[in-house]
Gaussian input, Z-matrix of N, CA and C with variables (Angstrom, degrees):
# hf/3-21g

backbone

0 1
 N
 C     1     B1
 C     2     B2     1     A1
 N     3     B3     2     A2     1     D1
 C     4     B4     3     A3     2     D2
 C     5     B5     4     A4     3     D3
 N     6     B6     5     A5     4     D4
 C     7     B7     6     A6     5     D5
 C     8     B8     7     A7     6     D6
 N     9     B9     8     A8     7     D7
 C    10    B10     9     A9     8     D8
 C    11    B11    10    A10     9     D9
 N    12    B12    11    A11    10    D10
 C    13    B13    12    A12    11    D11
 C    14    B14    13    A13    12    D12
 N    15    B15    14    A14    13    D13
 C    16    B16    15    A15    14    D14
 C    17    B17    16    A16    15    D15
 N    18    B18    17    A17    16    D16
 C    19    B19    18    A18    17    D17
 C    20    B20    19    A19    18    D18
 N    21    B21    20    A20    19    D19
 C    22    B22    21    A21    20    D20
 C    23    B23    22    A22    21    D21
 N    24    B24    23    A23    22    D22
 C    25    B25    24    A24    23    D23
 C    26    B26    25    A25    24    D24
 N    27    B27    26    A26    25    D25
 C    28    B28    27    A27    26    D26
 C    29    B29    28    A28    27    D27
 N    30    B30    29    A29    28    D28
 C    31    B31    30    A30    29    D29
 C    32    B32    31    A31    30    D30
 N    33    B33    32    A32    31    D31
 C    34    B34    33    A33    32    D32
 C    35    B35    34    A34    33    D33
 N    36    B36    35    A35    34    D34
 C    37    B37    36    A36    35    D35
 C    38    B38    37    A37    36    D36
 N    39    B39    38    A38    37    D37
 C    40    B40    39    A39    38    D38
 C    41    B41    40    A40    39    D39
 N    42    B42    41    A41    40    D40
 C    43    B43    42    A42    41    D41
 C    44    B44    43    A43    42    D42
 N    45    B45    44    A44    43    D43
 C    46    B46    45    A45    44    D44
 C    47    B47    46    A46    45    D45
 N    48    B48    47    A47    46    D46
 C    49    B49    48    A48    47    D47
 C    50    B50    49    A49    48    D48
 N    51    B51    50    A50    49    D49
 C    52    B52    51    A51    50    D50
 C    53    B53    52    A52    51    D51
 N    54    B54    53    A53    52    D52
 C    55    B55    54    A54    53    D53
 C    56    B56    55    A55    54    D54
 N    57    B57    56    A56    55    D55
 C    58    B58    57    A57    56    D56
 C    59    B59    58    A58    57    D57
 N    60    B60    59    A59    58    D58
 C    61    B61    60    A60    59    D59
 C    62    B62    61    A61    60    D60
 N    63    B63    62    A62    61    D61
 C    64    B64    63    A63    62    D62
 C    65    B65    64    A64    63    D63
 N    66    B66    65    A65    64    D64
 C    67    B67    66    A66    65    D65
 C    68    B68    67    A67    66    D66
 N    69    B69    68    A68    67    D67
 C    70    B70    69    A69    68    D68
 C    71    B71    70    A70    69    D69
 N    72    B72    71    A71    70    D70
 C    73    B73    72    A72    71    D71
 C    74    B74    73    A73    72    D72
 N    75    B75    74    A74    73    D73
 C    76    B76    75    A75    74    D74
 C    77    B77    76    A76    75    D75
 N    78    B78    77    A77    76    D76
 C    79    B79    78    A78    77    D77
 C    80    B80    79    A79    78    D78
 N    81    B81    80    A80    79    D79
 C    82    B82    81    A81    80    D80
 C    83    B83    82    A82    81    D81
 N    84    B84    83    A83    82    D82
 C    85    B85    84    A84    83    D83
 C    86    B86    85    A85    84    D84
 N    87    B87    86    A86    85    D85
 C    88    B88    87    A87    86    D86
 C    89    B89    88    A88    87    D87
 N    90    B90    89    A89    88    D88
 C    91    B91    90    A90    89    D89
 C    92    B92    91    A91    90    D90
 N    93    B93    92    A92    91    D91
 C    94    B94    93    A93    92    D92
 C    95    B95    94    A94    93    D93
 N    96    B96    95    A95    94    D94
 C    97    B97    96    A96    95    D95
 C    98    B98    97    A97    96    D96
 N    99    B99    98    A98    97    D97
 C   100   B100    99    A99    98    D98
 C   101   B101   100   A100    99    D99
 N   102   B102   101   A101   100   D100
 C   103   B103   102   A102   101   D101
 C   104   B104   103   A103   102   D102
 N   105   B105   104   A104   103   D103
 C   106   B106   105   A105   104   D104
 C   107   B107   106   A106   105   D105
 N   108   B108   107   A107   106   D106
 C   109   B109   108   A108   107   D107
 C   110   B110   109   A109   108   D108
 N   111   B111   110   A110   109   D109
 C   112   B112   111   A111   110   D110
 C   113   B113   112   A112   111   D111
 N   114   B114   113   A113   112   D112
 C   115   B115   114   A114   113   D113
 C   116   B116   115   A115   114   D114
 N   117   B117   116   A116   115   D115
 C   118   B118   117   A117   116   D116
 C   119   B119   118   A118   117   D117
 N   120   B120   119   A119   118   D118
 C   121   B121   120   A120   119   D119
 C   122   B122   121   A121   120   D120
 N   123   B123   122   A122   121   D121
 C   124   B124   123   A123   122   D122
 C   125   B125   124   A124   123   D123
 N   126   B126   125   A125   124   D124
 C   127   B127   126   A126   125   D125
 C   128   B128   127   A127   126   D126
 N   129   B129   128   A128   127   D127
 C   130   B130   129   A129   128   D128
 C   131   B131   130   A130   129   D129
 N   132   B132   131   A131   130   D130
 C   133   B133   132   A132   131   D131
 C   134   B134   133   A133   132   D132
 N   135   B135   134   A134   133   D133
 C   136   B136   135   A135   134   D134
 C   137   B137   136   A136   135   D135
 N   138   B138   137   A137   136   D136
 C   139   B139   138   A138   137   D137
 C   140   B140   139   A139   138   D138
 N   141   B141   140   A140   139   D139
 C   142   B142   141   A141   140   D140
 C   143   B143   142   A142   141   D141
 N   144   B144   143   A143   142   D142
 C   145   B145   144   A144   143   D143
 C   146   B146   145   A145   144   D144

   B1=1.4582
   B2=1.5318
   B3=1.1022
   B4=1.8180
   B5=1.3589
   B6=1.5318
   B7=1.5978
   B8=1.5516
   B9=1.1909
   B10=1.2843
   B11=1.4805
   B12=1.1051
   B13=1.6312
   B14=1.3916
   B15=1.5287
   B16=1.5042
   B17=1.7191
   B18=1.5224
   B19=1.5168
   B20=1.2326
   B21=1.6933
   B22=1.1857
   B23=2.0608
   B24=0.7591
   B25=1.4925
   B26=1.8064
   B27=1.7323
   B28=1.5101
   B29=1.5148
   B30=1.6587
   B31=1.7711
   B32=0.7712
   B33=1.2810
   B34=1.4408
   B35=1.3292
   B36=1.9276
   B37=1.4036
   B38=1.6056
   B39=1.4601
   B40=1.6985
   B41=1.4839
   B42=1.6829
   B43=0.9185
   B44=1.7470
   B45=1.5111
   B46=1.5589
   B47=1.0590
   B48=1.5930
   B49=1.6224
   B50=1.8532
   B51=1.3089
   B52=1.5976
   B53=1.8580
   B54=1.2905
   B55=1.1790
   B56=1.3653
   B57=1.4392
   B58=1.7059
   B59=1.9442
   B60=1.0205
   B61=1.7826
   B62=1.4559
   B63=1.1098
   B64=1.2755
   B65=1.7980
   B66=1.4419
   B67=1.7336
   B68=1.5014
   B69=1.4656
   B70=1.5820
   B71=1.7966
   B72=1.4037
   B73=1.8376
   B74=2.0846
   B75=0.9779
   B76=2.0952
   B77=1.2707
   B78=1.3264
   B79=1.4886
   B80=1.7830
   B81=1.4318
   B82=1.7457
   B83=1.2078
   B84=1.1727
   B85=1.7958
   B86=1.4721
   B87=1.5130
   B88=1.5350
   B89=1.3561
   B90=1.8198
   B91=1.5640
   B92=1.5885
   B93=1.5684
   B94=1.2820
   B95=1.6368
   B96=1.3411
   B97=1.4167
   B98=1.8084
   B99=1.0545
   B100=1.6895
   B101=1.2703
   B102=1.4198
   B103=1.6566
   B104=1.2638
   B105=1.2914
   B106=1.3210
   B107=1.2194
   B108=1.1922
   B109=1.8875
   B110=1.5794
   B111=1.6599
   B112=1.6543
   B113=1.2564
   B114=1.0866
   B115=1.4235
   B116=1.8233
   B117=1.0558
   B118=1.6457
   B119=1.2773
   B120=1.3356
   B121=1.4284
   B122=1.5528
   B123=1.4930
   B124=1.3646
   B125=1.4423
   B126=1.5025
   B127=1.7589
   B128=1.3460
   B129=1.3846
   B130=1.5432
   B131=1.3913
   B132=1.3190
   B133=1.6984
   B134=1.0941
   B135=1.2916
   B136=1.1637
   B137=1.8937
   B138=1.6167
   B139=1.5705
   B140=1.9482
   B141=1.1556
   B142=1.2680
   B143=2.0330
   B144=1.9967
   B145=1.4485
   B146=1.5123
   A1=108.76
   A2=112.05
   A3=108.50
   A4=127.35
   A5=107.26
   A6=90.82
   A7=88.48
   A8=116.01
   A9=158.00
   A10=125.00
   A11=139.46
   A12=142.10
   A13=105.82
   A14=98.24
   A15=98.44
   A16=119.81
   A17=119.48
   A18=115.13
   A19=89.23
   A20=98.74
   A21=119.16
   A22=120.64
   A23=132.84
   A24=126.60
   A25=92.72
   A26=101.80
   A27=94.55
   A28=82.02
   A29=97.77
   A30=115.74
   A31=118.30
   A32=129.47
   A33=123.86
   A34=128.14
   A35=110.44
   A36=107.47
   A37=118.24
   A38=114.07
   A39=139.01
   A40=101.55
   A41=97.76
   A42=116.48
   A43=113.28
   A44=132.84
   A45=109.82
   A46=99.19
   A47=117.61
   A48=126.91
   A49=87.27
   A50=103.92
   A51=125.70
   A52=99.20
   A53=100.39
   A54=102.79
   A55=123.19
   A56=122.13
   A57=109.18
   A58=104.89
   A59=103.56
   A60=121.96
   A61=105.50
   A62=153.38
   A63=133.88
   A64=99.67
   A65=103.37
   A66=93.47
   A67=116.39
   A68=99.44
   A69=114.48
   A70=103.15
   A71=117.73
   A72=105.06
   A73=103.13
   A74=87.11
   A75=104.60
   A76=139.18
   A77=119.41
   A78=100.13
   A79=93.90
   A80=97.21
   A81=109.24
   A82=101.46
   A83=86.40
   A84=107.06
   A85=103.41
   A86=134.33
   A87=126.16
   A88=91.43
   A89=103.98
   A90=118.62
   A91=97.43
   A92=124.92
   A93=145.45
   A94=100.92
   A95=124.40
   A96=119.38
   A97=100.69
   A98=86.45
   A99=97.35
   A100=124.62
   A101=132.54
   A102=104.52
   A103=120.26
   A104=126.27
   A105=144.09
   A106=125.86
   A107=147.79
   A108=138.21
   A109=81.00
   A110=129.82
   A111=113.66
   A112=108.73
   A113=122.08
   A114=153.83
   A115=99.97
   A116=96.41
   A117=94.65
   A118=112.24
   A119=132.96
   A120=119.45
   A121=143.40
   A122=88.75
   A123=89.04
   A124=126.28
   A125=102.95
   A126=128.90
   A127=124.80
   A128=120.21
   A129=131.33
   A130=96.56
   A131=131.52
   A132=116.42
   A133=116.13
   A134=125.74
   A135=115.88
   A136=101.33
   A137=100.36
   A138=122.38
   A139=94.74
   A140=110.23
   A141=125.75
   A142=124.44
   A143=90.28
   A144=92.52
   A145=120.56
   D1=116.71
   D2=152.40
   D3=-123.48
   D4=-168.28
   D5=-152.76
   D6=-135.64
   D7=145.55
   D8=-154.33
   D9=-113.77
   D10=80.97
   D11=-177.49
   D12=-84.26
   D13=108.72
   D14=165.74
   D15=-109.75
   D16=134.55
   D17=-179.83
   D18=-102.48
   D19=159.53
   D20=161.98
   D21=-129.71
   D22=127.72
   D23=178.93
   D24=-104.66
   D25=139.29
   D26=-161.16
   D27=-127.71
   D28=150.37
   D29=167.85
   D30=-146.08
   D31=165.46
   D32=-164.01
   D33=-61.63
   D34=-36.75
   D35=170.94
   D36=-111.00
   D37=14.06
   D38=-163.47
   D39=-146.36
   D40=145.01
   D41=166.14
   D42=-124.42
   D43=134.79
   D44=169.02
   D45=-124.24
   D46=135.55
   D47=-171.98
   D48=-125.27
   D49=154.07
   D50=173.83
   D51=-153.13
   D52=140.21
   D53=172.68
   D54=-119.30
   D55=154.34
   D56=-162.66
   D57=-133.21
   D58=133.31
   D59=-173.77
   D60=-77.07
   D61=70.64
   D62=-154.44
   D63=-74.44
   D64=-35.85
   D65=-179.31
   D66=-41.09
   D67=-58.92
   D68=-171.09
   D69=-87.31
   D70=17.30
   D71=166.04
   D72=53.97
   D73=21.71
   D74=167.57
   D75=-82.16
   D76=119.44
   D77=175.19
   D78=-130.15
   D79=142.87
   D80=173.56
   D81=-163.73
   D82=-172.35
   D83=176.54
   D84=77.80
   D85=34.11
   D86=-157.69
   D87=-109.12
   D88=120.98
   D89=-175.46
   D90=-141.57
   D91=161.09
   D92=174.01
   D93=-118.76
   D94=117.16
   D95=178.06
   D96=-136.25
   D97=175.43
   D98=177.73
   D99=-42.59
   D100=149.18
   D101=163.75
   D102=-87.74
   D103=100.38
   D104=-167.08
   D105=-136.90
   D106=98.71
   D107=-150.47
   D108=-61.37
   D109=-39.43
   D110=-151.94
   D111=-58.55
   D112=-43.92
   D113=-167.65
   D114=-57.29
   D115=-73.75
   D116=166.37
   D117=-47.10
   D118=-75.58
   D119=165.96
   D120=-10.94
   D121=-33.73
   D122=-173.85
   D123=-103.77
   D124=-21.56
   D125=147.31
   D126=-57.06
   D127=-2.94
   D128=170.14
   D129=-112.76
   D130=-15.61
   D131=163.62
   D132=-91.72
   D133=-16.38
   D134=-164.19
   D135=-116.21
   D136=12.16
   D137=168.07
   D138=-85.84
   D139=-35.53
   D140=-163.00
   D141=-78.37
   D142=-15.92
   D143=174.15
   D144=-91.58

């Protein structure tokens, strides 16, 4: 198992999440999506395959 830091900077009609590897000194996964909790949801499962 490792662990995964995800930020988010939030706006009213945007959200931008990036996520960071601290094992491996990483950052990816950097997307701007709707502001929508689903939306987030579904970028942490699909962080998850």
């Amino acid at each position: 198992m490792s662990i995964i830091y995800v930020g988010m900077d939030v706006h009213k009609d945007s959200y931008s999440l990036c996520c960071f590897n601290p094992s491996k000194n990483q950052y990816f996964g950097e997307v701007t999506i709707p502001a929508d909790y689903k939306r987030v949801v579904k970028y942490l499962h699909k962080l998850n395959e």
